[in-house]
Every structure is written in C-alpha cells, then in structure tokens.
N, C-alpha and C positions, 0 to 999 in steps of 0.2 A: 283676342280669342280667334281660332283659325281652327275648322272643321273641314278634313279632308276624309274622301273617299279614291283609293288607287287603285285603277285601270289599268294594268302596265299595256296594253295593247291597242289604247283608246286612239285615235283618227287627230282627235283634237281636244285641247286642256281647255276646260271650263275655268273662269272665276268670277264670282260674285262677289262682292265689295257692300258692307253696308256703313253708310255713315248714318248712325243715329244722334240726331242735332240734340241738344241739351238745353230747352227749354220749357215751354208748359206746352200742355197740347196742343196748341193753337197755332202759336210761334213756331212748332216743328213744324206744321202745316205748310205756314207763309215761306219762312229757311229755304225748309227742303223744294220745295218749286222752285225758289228761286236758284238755289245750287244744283238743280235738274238742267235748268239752262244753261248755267255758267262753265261748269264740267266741260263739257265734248270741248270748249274752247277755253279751256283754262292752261298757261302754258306748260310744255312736258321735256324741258329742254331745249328752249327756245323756239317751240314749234306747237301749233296750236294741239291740244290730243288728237282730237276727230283726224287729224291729217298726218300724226304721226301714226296711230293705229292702221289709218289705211295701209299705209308708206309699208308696213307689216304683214300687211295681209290679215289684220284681224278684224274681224264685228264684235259691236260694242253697242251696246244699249244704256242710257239712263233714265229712269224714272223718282217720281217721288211718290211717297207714301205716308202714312202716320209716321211711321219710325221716321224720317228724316227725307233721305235718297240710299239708292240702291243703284249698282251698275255692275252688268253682267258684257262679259266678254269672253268670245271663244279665240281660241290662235295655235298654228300646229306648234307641235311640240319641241321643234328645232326653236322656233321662235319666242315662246315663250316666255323665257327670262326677259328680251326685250321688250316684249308687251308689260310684265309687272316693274321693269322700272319705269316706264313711259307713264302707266299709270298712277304711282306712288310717289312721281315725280309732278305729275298734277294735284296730286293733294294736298302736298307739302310745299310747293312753291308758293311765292305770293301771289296773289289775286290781284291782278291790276282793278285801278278804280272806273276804269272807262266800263272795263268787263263786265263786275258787277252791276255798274247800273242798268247796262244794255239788257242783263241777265232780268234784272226786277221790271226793264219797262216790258218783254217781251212777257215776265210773270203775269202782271196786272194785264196785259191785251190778252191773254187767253183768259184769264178767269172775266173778264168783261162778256168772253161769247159762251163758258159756263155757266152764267150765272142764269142765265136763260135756258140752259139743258138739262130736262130733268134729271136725265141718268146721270149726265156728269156731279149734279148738285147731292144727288140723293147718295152718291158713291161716295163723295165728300163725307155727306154728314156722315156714313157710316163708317167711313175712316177714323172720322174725328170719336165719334163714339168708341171703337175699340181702345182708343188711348187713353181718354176722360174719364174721371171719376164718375160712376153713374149717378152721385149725388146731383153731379153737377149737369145732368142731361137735359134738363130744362131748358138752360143757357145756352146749347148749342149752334143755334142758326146764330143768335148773336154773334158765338165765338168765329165761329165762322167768316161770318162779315165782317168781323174785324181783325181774322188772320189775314184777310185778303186785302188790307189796306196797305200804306207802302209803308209798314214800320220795322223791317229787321234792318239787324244791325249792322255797321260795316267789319268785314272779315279781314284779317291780315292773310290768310290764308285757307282753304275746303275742312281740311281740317280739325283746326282749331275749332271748327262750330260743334262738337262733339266727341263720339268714340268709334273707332273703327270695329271691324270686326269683318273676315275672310273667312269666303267658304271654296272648295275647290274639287274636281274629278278631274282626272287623267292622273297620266306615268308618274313612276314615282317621284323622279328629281325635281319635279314643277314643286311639290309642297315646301322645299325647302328655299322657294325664293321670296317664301309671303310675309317673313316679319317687319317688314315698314310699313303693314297694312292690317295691325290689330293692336289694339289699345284697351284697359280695362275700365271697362263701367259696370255701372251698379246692378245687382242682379235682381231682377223684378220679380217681386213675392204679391200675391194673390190680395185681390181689393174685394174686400167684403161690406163697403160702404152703403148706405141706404139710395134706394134707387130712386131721382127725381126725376118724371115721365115725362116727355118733351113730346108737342103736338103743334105743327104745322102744316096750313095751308096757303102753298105758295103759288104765285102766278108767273107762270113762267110761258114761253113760246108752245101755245097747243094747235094740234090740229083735230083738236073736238075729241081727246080722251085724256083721261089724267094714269097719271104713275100712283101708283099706291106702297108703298113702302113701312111693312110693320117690325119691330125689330123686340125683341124681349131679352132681357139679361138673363145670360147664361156663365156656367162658370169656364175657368180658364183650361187649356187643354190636359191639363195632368189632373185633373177631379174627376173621380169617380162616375161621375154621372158623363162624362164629354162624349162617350164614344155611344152609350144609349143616344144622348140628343144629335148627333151626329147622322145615325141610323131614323131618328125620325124624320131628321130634314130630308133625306131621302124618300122616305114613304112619302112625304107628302109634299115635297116637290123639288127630286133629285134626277129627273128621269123621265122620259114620254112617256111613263103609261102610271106617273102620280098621281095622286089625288088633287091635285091644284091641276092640272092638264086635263084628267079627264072631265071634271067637272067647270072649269070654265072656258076650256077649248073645244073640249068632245061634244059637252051638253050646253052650256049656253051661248056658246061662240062668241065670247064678250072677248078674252083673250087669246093670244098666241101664243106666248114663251111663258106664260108664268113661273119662278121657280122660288124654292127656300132652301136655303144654307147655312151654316154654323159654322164662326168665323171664331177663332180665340186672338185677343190682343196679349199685354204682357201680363195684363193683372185680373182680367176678365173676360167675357166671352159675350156674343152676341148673333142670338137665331133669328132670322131674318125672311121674309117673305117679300115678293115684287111680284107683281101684277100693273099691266095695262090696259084699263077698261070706261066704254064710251061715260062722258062725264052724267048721264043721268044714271049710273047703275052703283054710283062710289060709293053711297053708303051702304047700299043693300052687298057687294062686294067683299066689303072690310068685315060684313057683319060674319058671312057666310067661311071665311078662311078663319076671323077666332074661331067659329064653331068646328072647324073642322080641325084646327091644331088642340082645341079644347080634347078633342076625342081620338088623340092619335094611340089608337090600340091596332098595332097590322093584324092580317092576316098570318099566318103562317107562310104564306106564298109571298106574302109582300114582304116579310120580315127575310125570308131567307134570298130573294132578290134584291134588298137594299145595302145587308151586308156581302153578297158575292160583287154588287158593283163597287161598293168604297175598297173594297180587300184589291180588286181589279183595278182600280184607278192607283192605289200608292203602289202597286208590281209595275202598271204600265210607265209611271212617271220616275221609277228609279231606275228605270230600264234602259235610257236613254242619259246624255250626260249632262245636256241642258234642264231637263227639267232635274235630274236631281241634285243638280247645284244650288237648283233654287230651294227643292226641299229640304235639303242640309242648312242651309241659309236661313231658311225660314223658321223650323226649327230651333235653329241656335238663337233666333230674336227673342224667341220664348223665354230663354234662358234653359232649355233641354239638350240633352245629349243626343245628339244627333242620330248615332249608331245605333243604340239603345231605343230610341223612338219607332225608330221602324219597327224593331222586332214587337215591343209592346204595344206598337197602336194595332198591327195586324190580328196579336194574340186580343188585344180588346174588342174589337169589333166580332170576332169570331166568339167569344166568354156573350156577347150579348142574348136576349130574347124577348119574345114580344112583350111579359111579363115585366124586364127590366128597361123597356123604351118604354112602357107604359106608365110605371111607377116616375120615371125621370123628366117623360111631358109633364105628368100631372105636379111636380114638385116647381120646375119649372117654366111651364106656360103654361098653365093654368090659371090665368088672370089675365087682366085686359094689358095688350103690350102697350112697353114701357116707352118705345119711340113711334109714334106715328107720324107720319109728313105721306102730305097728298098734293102732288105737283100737276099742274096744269092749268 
C-alpha cells in the first residue's frame, strides 16, 4: 500500500516506510524496538544503512511505535532512487545474527532506564493501549512487562516480521520507485469489545510529584463522534488558555504543561489527559479533571477557538513536506484514504458545535475513565 502526495517543485522527496510487525500487541511492542535499533545498521549493499544514507546525503530517522517501526527519510530529488534502493535493500536483505542481538541488548538497556520514567512508561502504556483490545486493558502493565523481556524471535530478514506500507511527497518520478516497499495486510475494522479499566500505581524515579495519566475509550477516527471529541480535547486541554492550564497552572499552581488529546489506533480510540502535580494533591487532582471533562459544554468562544486551532494545525502540517508524509502515513495506518481524509476531517471539525462536543463527551466520558496510572 503506497500513499503519495506530488510536489513537482519540492526542494526534497519525503519517505516514510512503515513496517507493521504481525503479532499481538505486545510482541509488536518488544519487535519493533528491537528493529528501531537494528535498521540504521542493517546491511544495504554491503554497507551498514546509516553510512550509506549519509554517503547520499540523506537524513533518516527510525522509531518504534505500536504499529511496529516506522522510518522517515528525506534526500534531493537527483538522489532519490538511490536512497529507496539503499533502503529496500535493508529490509529485504538478511539480518546478521550478531546484529540482531546487539539490536535486543541495546533494546533491554534503554527500557531498563524507562522503566523508571514516568513519561516514557505512561507513553508506553498508551501506545499499548491504542492497539489492545480494551477488554483486555486490565492486563496491561503486565503486557507490558512482559513485552519488555527478551523473547522475540529470530528474524531471517526486517521484513519478514510483517507488512510494509509507503508513504511519499515530492516530484513526480520518486512515486514510482516505491514498490519493494508495500506489501498487503489486513485491513483493521473497528473494536467494539467491552472495556476492562486498568489502574495503576507505580513507583518510579520522583522528585516529590507524580504524573497522572487518565485515558477513557473512545471510538476510532472515521466515527461520527471523533471530530466532536477531538474539539473537546482541545477545550479542555489543547492549548494555553484550556481548562486544565487555567485551572491547575493559572489558579492552583500545582501544574505546568498539563494537556488532553485524542489519539485513534486501528480499531479504537483513546482520550487522554496528563498532568504533573506535587504528590499530596493526587487525589484531589484526578478528582477535579473527571469533573471537569464530566462537564465539557464550551463556550461559544472556546468552541469556535478550538476548532480554528485543530483546522490551523492539519493546514500548517500539510504545508510542509515532512510533516505531511507523516500525515499521509499516519492516516494510511488507520486503514483511510489519505486524500480524502484531509478534505473530510477539515469539513468535520468545521460541521461541529458546542451542542455536538456536548452530546459526544457526555456519550463518551461520562464515566469514571477506563485507564488510570499514577507514576511517581
């Protein structure tokens, strides 16, 4: 599957690569980290990537995620073709066994100095959350714990551990160098499974305040209701002058950054709230942001300020050719039409009103949320 947008006068071809590793949530977890490190040195023609990309003049990023891993590379447009065989030629070659391991002991030393970070652990579980069945959200620090033990498998190849799928911006002739770089998987249809609420308090490296992280299931981004909840995370904490900033940064000075965001994975969705605040105020805290998402009705003034920022964020991020490689990418993980997505998530955001973020909290988080974890 390969989702292109053409530039013919772009500076530099964008591509983002996703491998989505093909096992249960967890396992994609452990994978994909492990093939975030292996990549940049996996060989591309008998030369490590990271050294042949340089050799190009290209940057190249990889990360991992729920989906698997992901890698984003920009290179001018003379050069191009050579950066997508260099790349494809890492995927598809074999995986020495030296590499691999070196890949899993470097995995396990970084999640050893995560596991003590709240944000890294809490970004975790939310990861893992957007993939999991929410039956199974109870489980998840488990899963967790036990994605991060050393049990994946050995690889013949990056590849092999799943499906590809390419996204790309710039000049025309780059789109037609990407088919060694999309493969077909399954297309992920909407989890309407019963929700099991997970609640942890963990103890991790503090300095006398804990993270608070509440997360409520929501549905996935093509439902009706996604672009009202969308619009509420905004109101209440998309933006310096939210309700979660004014009230615990402005008025009680317990936090700095607090924010909430609406995340969709493949088959479900997940509204989410963070907050940092000193450990005697955690439960009075937690109690004060339900009541405040319990009551998400804006203003007029708040409601047409939260859709001019979301409308203003996907203009400013397609505007550019890095970020909208990523949005084309991102997109396509969903299982959506890339093209099409634009035009309709702007027209949904704009269809909203206070009336319709109100009916869609209240459907939606109107209960006690379903993931709590309180780190420090």
């Amino acid at each position: 599957m390969t989702a292109v947008l053409t530039r013919p006068d772009a500076p530099l071809a964008w591509l983002r690569v996703r491998l989505r590793v093909e096992a249960d949530p967890a396992g994609r977890v452990a994978l994909g980290r492990v093939l975030a490190e292996a990549l940049p040195t996996a060989p591309a023609g008998g030369t490590p990537l990271h050294r042949r990309l340089a050799l190009l003049g290209a940057v190249a990023s990889v990360e991992a995620d729920g989906h698997g891993v992901v890698a984003h590379v920009a290179a001018e447009p003379g050069r191009f073709a050579e950066t997508v065989e260099a790349v494809t030629s890492a995927l598809h070659a074999p995986l020495p066994a030296g590499l691999l391991a070196e890949a899993r002991a470097a995995s396990a030393a970084a999640w050893r100095w995560e596991r003590d970070d709240s944000e890294a652990t809490a970004d975790l579980l939310a990861d893992l959350a957007l993939h999991t069945p929410p039956s199974q959200w109870s489980g998840l620090h488990d899963a967790l714990l036990a994605a991060m033990a050393d049990r994946t498998p050995s690889l013949s190849r990056p590849a092999s551990a799943g499906t590809l799928s390419a996204a790309y911006v710039g000049p025309h002739h780059g789109a037609a160098l990407l088919h060694g770089l999309s493969s077909r998987g399954a297309e992920p249809a909407p989890d309407t499974s019963p929700v099991s609420r997970g609640h942890w308090d963990l103890d991790v490296v503090s300095d006398g305040s804990a993270l608070i992280r509440l997360g409520w299931r929501a549905p996935r981004r093509d439902h009706e209701d996604f672009a009202a909840l969308a619009v509420a995370a905004r109101v209440v904490g998309g933006h310096h002058h939210a309700w979660l900033t004014r009230e615990f940064r402005t008025e009680r000075r317990w936090a700095y950054s607090p924010w909430a965001l609406l995340r969709s994975g493949p088959g479900h969705g997940l509204w989410q709230v963070s907050l940092r605040v000193p450990h005697g105020h955690v439960e009075e805290a937690a109690a004060r942001v339900r009541a405040l998402v319990r009551s998400c009705r804006p203003t007029e003034a708040e409601h047409h300020a939260a859709v001019a920022h979301a409308r203003t964020e996907i203009l400013r991020l397609w505007s550019a050719g890095e970020t909208a490689v990523s949005l084309l990418g991102y997109w396509q993980d969903l299982g959506l039409d890339p093209h099409e997505e634009r035009t309709r998530w702007l027209a949904a955001l704009s269809a909203t009103t206070r009336d319709t973020v109100a009916d869609a909290a209240s459907r939606w988080l109107d209960t006690e949320p379903h993931i709590t974890a309180v780190l420090g």
